[in-house]
Wavefront OBJ file of the C-alpha trace (Angstrom):
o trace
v -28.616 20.970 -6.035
v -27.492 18.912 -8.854
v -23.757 17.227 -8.730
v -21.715 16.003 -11.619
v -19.521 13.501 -9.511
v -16.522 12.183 -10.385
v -15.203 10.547 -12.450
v -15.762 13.390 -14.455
v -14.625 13.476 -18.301
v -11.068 14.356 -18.533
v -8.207 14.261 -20.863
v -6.434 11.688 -19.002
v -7.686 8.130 -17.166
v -6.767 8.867 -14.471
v -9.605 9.997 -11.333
v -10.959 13.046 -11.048
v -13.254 14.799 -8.568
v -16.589 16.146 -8.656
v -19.062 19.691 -9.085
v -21.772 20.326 -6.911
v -24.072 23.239 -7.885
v -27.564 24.423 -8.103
v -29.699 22.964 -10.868
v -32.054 26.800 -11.869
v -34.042 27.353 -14.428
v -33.088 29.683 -17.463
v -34.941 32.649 -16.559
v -33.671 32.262 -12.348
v -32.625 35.821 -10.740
v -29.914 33.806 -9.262
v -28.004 33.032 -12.283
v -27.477 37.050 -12.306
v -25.747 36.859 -8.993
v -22.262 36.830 -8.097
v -20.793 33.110 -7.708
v -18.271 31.684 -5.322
v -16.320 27.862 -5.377
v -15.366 25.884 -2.578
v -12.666 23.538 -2.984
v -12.614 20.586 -0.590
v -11.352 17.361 -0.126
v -13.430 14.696 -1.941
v -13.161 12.103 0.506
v -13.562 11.602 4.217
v -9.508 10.855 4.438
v -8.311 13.964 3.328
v -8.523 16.745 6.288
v -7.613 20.404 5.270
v -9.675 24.040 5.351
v -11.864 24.334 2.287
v -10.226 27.402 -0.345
v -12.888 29.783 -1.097
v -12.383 32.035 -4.565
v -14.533 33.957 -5.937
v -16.686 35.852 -7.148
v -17.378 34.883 -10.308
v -20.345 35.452 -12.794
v -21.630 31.796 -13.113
v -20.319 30.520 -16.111
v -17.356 31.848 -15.357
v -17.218 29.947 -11.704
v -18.799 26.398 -13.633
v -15.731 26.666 -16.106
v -13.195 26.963 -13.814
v -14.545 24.716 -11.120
v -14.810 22.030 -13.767
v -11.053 22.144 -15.225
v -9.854 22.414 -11.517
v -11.545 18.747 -10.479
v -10.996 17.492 -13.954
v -7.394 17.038 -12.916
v -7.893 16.098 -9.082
v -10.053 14.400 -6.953
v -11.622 17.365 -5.046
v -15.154 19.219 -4.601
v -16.029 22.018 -5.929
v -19.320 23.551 -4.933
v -20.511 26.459 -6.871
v -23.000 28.617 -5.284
v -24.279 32.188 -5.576
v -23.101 35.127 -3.200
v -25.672 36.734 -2.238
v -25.301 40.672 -1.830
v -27.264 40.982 1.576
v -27.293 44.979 2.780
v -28.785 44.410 6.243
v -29.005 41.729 9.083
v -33.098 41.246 7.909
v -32.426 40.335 4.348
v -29.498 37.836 5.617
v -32.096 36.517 8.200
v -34.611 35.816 5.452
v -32.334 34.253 3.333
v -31.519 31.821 5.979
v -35.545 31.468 7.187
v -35.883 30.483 3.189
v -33.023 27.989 3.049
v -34.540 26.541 6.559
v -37.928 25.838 5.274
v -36.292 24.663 1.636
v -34.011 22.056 3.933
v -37.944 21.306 6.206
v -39.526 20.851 3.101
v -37.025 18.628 1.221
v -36.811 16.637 4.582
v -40.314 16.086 4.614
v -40.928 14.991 0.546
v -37.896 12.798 1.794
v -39.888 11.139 4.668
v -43.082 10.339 2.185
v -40.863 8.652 -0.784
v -39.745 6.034 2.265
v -43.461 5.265 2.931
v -43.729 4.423 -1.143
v -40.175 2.770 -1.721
v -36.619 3.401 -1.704
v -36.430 7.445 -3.207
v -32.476 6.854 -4.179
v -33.056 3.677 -6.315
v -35.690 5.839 -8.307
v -33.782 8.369 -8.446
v -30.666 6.444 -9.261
v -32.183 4.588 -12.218
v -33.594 8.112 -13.826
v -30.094 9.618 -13.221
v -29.053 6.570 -15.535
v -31.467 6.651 -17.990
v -31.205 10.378 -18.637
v -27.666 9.986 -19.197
v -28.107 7.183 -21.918
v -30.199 9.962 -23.876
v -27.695 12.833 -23.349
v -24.650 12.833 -25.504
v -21.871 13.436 -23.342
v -21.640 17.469 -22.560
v -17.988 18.636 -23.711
v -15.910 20.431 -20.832
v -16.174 24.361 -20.593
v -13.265 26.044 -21.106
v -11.723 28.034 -18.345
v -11.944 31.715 -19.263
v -8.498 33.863 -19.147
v -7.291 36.269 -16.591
v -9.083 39.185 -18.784
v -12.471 37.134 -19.401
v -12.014 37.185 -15.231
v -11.548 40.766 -14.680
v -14.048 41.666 -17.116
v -16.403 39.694 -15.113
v -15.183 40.971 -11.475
v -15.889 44.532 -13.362
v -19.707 43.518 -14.005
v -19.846 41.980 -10.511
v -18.872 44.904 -8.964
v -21.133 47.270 -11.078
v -24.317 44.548 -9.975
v -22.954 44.728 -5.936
v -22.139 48.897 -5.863
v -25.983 49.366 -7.629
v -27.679 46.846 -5.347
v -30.345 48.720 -3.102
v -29.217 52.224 -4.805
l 1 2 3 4 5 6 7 8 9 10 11 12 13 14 15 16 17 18 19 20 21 22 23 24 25 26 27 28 29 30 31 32 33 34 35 36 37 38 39 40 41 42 43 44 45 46 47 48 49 50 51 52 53 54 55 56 57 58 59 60 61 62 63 64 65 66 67 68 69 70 71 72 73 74 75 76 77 78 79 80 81 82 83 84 85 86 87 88 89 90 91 92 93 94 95 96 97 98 99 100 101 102 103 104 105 106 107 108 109 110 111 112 113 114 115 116 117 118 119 120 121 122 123 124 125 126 127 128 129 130 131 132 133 134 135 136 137 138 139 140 141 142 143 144 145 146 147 148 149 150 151 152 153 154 155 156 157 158 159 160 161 162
């Protein structure tokens, strides 16, 4: 996962909230998938249901998630829908995400017997972002961009095991 927390860059001062997604390579499957955002409350005060929308091609779900928090402090995860057909492909997805969470538990475990893992990770987080110029905000796509994308989506999900 890679999160762009808050504050993110916005047109105004004031605070904003922050994007959670997965950090793929260019050539991933995934980023072919159908994408879905989950708004929440930011912090640990604010109690109400998450809103699910979606789906979305990815860019199309990054955009709008991002000018959504840019103007209030909620999260926004962004995450791919996966087009499962029968109970065994939604049972291996879930064996795979198990032995993802095992093994990222475990690398976890051995950076505490070499050091504090955040700090290292905190201070590469900063340097990287001394070397990056600061990324401009993605504009939201319009209601047609949308439906030409739910059009594409549903092409990908009525072809899937065909």
């Amino acid at each position: 996962m890679i999160a762009f927390p808050g504050p993110m860059r916005a047109d105004h001062d004031g605070p904003v909230g922050a994007l959670v997604t997965l950090d793929l390579p260019d050539d991933s499957p995934i980023r072919g998938l159908p994408w879905i955002i989950t708004f929440g409350p930011l912090g640990a005060e604010d109690d109400w249901e998450p809103v699910v929308c979606g789906p979305y091609e990815r860019p199309h779900a990054l955009a709008l998630a991002e000018a959504v928090v840019a103007d209030e402090q909620l999260m926004a995860v962004v995450e791919p829908l996966l087009p499962a057909l029968t109970p065994e492909e939604i049972r291996g997805e879930i064996a795979v995400a198990q032995i993802a969470a095992e093994d990222e538990a475990a690398q976890v475990d051995q950076a505490d017997l070499y050091g504090d893992f955040e700090d290292v990770i905190d201070e590469e987080l900063e340097r990287a972002a001394e070397r990056e110029p600061e990324p401009e905000p993605a504009r939201a796509p319009d209601r047609e961009e949308i439906r030409a994308g739910f059009a594409r989506i549903a092409a990908l999900l009525t072809t899937k095991g065909g």
